[in-house]
Backbone as CSV, one residue per row, in Angstrom:
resi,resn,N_x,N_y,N_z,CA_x,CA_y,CA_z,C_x,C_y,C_z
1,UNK,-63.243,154.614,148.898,-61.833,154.888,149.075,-61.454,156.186,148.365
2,UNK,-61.798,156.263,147.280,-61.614,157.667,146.560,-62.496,159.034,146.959
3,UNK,-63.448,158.525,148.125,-63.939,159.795,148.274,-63.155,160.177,150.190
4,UNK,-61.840,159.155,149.984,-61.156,159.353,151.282,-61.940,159.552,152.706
5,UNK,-62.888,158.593,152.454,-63.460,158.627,154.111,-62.874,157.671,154.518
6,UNK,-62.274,157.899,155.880,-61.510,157.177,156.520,-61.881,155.615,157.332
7,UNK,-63.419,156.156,157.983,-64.230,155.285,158.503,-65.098,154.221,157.612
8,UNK,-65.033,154.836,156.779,-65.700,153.810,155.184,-64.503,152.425,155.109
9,UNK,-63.657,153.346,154.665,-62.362,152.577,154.229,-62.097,151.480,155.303
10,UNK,-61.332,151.989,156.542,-61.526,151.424,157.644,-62.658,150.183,157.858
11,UNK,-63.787,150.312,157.729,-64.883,149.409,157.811,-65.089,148.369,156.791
12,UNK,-65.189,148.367,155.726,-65.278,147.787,154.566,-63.757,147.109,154.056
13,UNK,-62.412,147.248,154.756,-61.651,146.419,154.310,-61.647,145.657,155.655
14,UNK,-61.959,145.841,156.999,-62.222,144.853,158.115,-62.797,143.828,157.736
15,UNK,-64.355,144.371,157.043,-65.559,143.515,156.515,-65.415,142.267,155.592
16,UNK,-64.419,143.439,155.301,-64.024,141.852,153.444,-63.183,140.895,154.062
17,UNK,-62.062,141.400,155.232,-60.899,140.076,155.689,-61.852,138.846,156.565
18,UNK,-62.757,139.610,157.214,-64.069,138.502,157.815,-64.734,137.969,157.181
19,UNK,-65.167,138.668,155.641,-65.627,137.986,154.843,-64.734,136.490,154.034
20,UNK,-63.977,137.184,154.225,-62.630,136.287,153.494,-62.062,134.747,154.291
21,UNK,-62.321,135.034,155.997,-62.242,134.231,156.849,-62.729,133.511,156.553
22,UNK,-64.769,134.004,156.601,-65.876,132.972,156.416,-65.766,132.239,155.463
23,UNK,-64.793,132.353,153.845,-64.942,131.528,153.442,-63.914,130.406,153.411
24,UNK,-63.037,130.882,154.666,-61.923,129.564,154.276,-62.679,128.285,154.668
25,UNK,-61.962,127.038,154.327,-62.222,125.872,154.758,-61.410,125.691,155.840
26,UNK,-62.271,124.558,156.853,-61.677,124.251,158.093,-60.482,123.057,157.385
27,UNK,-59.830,123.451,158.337,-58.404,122.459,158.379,-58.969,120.750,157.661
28,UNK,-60.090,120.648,159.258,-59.922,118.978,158.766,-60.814,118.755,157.714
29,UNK,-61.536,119.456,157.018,-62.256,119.316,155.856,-60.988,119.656,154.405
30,UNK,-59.899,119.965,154.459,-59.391,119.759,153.344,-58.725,118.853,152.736
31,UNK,-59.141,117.438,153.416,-58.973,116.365,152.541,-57.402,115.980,152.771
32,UNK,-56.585,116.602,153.327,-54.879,116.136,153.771,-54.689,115.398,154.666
33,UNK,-55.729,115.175,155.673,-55.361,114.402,156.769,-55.010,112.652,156.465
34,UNK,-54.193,112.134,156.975,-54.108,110.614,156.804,-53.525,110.043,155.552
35,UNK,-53.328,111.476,154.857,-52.472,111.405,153.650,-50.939,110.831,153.500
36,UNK,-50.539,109.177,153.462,-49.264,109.401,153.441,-48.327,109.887,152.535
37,UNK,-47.028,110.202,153.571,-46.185,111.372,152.816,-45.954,111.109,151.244
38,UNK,-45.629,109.495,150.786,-45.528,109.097,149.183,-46.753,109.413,148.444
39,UNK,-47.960,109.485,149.075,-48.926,110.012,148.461,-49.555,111.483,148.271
40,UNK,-49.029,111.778,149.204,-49.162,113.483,149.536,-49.171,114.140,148.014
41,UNK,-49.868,115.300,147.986,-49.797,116.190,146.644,-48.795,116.787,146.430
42,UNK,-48.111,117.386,145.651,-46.672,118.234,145.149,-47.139,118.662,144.408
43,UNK,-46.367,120.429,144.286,-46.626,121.109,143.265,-47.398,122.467,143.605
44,UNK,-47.016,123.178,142.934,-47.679,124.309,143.173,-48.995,124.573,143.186
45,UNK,-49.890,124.899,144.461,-51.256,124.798,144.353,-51.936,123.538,144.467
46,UNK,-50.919,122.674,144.973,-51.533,121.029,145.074,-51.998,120.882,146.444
47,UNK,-51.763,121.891,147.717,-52.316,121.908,149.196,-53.652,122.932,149.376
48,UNK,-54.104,123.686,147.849,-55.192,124.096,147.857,-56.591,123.610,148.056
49,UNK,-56.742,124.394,149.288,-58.515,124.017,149.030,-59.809,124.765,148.288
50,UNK,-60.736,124.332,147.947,-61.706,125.002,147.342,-62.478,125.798,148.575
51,UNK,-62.542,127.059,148.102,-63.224,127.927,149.299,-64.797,127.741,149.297
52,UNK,-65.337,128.009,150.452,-66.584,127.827,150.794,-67.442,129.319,150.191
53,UNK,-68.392,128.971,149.658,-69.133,130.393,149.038,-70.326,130.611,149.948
54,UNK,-70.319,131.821,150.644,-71.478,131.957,151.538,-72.490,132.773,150.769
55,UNK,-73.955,132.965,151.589,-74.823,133.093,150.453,-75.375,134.543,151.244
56,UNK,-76.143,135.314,150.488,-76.551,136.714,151.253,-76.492,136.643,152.713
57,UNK,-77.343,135.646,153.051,-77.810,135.577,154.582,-76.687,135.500,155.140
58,UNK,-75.579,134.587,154.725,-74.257,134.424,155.348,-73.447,135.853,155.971
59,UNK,-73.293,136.296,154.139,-72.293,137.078,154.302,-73.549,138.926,155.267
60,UNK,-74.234,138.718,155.301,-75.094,139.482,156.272,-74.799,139.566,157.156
61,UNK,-74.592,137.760,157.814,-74.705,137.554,159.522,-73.192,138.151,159.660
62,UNK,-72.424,138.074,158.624,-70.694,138.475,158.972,-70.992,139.903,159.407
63,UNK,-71.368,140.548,158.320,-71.205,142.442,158.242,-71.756,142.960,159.473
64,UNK,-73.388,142.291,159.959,-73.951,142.620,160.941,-73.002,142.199,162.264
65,UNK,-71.804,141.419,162.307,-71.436,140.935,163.577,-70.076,141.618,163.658
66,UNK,-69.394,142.115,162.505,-68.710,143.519,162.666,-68.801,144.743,162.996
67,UNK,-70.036,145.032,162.488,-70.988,146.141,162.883,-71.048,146.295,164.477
68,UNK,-71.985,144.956,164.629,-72.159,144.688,166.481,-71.066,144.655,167.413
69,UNK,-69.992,144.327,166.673,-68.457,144.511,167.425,-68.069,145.828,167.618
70,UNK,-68.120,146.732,167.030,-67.576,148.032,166.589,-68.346,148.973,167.809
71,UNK,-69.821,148.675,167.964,-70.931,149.284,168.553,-70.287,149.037,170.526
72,UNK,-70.107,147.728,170.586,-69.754,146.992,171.831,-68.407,148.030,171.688
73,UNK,-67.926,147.655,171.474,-66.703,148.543,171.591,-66.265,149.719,172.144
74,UNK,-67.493,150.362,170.947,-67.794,151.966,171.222,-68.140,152.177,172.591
75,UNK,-69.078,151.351,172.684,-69.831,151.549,174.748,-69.092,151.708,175.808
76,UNK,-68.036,150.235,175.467,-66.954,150.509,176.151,-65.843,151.315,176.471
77,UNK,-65.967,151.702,175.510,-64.851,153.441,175.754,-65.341,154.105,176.089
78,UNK,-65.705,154.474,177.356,-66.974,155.488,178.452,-65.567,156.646,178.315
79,UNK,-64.700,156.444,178.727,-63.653,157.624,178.932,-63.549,158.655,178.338
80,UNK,-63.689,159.889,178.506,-63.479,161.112,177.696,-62.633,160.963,176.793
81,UNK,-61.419,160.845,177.524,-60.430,160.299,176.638,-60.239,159.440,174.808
82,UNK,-61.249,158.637,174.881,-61.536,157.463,174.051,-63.036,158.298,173.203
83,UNK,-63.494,159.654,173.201,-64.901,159.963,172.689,-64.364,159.852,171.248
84,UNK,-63.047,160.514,170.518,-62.678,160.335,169.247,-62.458,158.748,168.692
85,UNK,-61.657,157.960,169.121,-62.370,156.521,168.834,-63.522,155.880,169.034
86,UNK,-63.834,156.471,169.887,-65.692,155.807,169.880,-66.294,156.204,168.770
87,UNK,-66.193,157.275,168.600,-67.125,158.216,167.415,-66.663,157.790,166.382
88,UNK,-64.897,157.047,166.179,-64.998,156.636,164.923,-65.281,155.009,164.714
89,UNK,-65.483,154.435,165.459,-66.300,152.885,165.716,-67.675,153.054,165.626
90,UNK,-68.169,153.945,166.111,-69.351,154.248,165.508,-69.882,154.333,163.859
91,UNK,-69.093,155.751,163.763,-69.032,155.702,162.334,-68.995,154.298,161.317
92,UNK,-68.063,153.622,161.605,-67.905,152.464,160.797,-68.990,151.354,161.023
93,UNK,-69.373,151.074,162.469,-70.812,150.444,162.405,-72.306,151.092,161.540
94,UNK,-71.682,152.442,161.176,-73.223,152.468,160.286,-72.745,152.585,158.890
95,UNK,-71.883,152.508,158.486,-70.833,152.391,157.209,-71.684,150.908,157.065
96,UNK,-71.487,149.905,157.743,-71.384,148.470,157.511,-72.965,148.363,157.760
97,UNK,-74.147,148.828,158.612,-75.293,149.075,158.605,-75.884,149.209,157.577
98,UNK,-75.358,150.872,156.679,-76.505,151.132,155.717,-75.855,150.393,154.755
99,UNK,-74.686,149.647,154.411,-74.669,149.014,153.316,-75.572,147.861,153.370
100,UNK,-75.946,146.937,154.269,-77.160,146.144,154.587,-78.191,146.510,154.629
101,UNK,-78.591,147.723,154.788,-79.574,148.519,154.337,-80.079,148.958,153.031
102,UNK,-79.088,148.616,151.941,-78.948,149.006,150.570,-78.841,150.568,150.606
103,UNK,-78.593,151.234,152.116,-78.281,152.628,151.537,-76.653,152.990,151.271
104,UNK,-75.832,152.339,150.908,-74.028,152.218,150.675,-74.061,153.405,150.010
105,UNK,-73.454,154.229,150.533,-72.847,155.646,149.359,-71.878,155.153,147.849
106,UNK,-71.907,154.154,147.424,-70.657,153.688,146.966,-70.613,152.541,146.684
């Protein structure tokens, strides 16, 4: 972010909100269902769930399937028109590449 690349930036805060997805918990796994209302939790932070922690391989399969989105994308903008967004979907698929690569500038 401080070395203001746009496509970095761009890529890597996409990466983290998918990352962030992967770890919510599904609805019916947080334990509220069938809860009656006199029993229900109150209070601040009492409808919290504990987030799911994914493990390298996880958070891999995420980065690599942002990456692969970005790429699809790119293809699809054949139009002259669209070569400056392609090129910068590009960019950000190898942003999210070489950091799985361990080559991350950063």
């Amino acid at each position: 972010m401080r070395a203001r690349d746009k496509a970095a930036v761009s890529a890597l805060r996409s990466a983290l909100a998918a990352l962030d997805n992967a770890e919510a918990v599904p609805v019916g796994e947080a334990g509220l269902r069938g809860v009656a209302l006199e029993h229900a939790p109150v209070g601040a932070g009492a409808t919290e769930a504990v987030r799911r922690e994914l493990s390298e391989e996880e958070v891999a399969v995420v980065v690599r399937a942002e990456a692969e989105e970005r790429l699809v994308a790119a293809e699809q903008l054949a139009a002259p028109a669209h070569a400056e967004r392609a090129a910068r979907l590009r960019a950000e698929a190898d942003v999210l590449l070489r950091l799985l690569d361990g080559r991350g500038d950063g």
